[in-house]
C-alpha positions in Angstrom: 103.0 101.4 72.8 101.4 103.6 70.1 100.7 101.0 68.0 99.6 98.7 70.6 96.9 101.2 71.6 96.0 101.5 67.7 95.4 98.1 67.9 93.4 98.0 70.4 90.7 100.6 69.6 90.7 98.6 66.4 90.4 95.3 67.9 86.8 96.9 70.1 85.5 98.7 67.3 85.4 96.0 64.8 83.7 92.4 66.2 85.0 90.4 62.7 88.4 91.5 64.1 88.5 88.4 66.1 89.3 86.8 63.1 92.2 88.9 63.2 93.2 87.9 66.8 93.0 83.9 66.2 94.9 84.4 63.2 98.2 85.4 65.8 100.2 82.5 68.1 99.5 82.5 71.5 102.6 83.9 72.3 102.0 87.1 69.9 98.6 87.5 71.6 100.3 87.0 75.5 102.5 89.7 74.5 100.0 92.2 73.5 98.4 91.8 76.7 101.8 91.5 78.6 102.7 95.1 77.1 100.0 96.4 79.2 100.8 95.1 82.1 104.8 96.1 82.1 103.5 99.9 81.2 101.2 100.3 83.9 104.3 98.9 86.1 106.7 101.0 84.9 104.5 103.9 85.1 103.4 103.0 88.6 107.4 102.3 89.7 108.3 106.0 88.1 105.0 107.8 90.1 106.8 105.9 93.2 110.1 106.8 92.2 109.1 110.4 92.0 107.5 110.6 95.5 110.6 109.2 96.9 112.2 112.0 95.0 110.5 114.4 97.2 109.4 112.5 100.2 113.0 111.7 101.2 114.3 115.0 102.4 111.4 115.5 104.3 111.4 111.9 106.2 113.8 113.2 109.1 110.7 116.1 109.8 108.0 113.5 109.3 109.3 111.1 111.7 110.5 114.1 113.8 107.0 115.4 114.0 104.1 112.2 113.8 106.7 109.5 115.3 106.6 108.8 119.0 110.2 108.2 121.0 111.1 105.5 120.7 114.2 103.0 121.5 115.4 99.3 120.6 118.2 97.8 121.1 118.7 94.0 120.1 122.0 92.0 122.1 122.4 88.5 122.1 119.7 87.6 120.5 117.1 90.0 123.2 115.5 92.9 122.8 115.5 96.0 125.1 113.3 98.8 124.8 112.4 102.1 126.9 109.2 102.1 125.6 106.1 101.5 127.1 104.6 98.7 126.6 102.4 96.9 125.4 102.7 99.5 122.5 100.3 98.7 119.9 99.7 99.9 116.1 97.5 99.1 113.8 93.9 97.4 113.7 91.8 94.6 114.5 92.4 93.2 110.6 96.5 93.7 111.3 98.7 94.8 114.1 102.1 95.0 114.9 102.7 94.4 118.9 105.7 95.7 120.7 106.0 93.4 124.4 108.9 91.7 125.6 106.7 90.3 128.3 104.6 89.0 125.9 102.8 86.2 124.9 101.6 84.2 121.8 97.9 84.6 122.4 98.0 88.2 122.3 97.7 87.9 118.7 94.2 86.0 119.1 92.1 88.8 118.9 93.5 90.0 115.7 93.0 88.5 112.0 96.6 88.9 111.5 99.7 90.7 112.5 103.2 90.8 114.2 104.4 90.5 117.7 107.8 91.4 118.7 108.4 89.4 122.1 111.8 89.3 123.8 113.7 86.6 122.0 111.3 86.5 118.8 108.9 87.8 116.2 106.0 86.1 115.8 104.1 86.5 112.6 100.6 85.8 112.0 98.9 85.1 108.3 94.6 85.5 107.8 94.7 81.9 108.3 95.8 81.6 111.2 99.3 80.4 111.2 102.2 81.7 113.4 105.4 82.0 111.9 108.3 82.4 114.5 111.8 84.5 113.9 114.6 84.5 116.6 116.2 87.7 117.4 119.4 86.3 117.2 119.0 86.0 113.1 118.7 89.7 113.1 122.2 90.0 114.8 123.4 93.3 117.1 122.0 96.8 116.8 120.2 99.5 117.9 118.1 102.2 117.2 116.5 104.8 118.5 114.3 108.4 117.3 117.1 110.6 117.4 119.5 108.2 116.1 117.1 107.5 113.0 116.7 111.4 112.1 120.1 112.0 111.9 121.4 109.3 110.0 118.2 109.9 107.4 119.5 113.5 107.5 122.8 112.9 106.4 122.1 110.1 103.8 119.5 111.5 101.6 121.0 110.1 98.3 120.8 106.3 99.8 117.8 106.5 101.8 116.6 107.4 97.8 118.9 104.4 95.9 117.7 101.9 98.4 114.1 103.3 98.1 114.4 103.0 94.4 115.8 99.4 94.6 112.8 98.3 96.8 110.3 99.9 94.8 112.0 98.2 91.4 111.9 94.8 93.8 108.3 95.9 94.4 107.1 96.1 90.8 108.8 93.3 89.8 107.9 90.9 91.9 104.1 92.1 92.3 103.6 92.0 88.6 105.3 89.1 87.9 102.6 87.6 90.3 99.9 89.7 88.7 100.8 87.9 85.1 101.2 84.2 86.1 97.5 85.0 88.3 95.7 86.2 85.3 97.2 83.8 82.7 95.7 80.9 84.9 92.3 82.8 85.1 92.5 83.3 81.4 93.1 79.3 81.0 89.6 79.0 83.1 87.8 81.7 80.8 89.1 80.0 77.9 87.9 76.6 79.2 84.2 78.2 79.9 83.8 79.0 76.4 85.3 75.9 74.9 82.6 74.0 76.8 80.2 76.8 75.6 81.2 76.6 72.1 81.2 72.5 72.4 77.7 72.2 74.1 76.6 74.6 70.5 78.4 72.5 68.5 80.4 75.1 67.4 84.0 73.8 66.1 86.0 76.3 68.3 89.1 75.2 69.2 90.5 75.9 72.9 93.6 77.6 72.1 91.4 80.0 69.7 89.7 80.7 72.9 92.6 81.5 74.6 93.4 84.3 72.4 89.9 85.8 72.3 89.7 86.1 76.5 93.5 87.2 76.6 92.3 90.3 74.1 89.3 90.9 76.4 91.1 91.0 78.6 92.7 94.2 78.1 90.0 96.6 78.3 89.3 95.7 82.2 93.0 95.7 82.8 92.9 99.3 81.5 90.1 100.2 83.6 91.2 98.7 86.8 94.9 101.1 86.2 93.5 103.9 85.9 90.5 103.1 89.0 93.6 101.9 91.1 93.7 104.6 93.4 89.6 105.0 94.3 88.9 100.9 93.3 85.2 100.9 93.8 83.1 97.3 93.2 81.0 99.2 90.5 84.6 99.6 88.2 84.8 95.6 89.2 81.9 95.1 87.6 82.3 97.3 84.7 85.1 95.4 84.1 83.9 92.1 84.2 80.6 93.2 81.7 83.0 94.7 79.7 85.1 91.8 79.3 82.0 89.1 79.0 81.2 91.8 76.2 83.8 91.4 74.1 84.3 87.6 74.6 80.5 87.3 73.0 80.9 89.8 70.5 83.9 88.1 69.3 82.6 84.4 69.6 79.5 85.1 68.0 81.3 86.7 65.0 83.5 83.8 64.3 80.1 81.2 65.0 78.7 83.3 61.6 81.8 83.1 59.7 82.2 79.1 60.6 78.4 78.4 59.0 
C-alpha cells in the first residue's frame, strides 16, 4: 500500500498527471481504487476482530447486568414465553415486537421492524412490505437468561470463532456491495463529463473519463474512512467538492494538452 499512497499524493499534487492516469487500462485504474477499499475493510474487520477479543469474556456480565429475564421456547412450530408482553424494543424508525397474541397491524405505526407472533415472524422493510417466517423453519429449542450466560461462559473461544466468521461474512459481503454501488456511480460521473466534454467539443473519450472519476474518487473515499465513526453532512460535502475538484483540474489539463 506504500506505493499506492505515493501515488496518490502524486496523482493530487500534479494536475498534468491525468495524463498519467488515462495512460493505464481500466482495470489498472479499478484496482488502484479497489486497493483502498479492501484496506479500509480489512482494517475495519481487524478493529472488530479486536473488540470481540475483549468483549467476549465479558458478554456473560453484560447480559447478566443490562439484559432483562427473559424465556423462549419454540415446539412444534409455536412459541412460548414467560415474558410479558407486548415486550417492545427499539424505535419508531425500527422495532422488534415480542406477542404471541399478536397481530399484523401492530407493525403500522412503525417505519420498519420485526414482530415475533405465535406461529411466525413477521418482517417489515421501509417500504412497506411484510415478509412472513414460520416458526416451524427455525425447528426445536429453547432459551432462556440463565441458560444464555452459562453456555457464553463456558464457550469463550467459539462465541469468538463464530464472531470472527460473521464479522469476515460482514466485511465481505458489505464491501463487495460498496464496490459494485460506486462502480455504477462512477459509470454516471463518467457519463456527466463525457456529455460535458462533447457539448465543448472537446475529443474526450468516455472510458478516459472513466479513469479520471475512478482516481477522484479516492480522495473522498479516504475522507469518508476516516469520518466513519462521527459522519457529519459537512465531510459529505467536502467530499463531493473535493472530488468535483479534481475531476476539473484533471479535465481541464488534458483540454490544454489536446489544443
Amino acid at each position: 500500500m506504500i506505493s499506492t499512497f505515493k501515488e496518490t499524493l502524486t496523482s493530487f499534487r500534479d494536475p498534468a498527471y491525468a495524463q498519467v492516469i488515462i495512460g493505464k487500462t481500466s482495470r489498472q485504474v479499478l484496482w488502484y481504487w479497489s486497493r483502498y477499499v479492501i484496506f479500509f475493510a480489512l482494517i475495519s474487520l481487524l478493529l472488530s476482530i479486536f473488540a470481540l477479543t475483549y468483549f467476549s469474556p465479558q458478554f456473560p456480565k453484560i447480559i447478566r447486568d443490562n439484559v432483562p429475564d427473559f424465556d423462549l421456547a419454540i415446539k412444534n412450530g409455536q412459541l412460548k414465553s414467560g415474558m410479558t408482553q407486548p415486550a417492545i424494543w427499539g424505535n419508531s424508525d425500527f422495532v422488534v415486537i415480542l406477542n404471541t397474541d399478536g397481530k399484523q397491524s401492530d407493525l403500522d405505526k412503525y417505519k420498519s421492524g420485526i414482530l415475533i407472533l405465535k406461529d411466525k415472524i413477521l418482517a417489515k422493510s421501509e417500504d412497506s412490505q411484510i415478509q412472513p417466517r414460520s416458526l416451524k423453519d427455525f425447528g426445536d429449542w429453547q432459551v432462556d437468561k440463565s441458560g444464555l450466560i452459562s453456555w457464553l461462559g463456558g464457550h469463550e473461544l467459539i462465541v469468538l470463532l463464530l464472531g470472527s466468521l460473521l464479522a469476515i461474512v460482514i466485511a465481505a459481503v458489505a464491501g463487495g456491495v460498496y464496490w459494485l454501488m460506486q462502480v455504477l456511480m462512477f459509470l454516471f460521473w463518467s457519463g456527466v463529463l463525457w456529455l460535458v466534454a462533447k457539448f465543448q467539443h472537446n475529443p474526450f473519450v468516455y472510458l478516459n473519463c472513466f479513469k479520471l472519476v475512478v482516481y477522484a474518487s479516492v480522495l473522498p473515499l479516504i475522507i469518508s474512512a476516516f469520518t466513519i465513526i462521527s459522519p457529519s453532512p459537512v465531510f459529505s460535502y467536502l467530499g463531493l467538492g473535493l472530488f468535483i475538484f479534481y475531476v476539473v483540474s484533471w479535465y481541464r489539463s488534458l483540454s490544454k494538452m489536446t489544443k
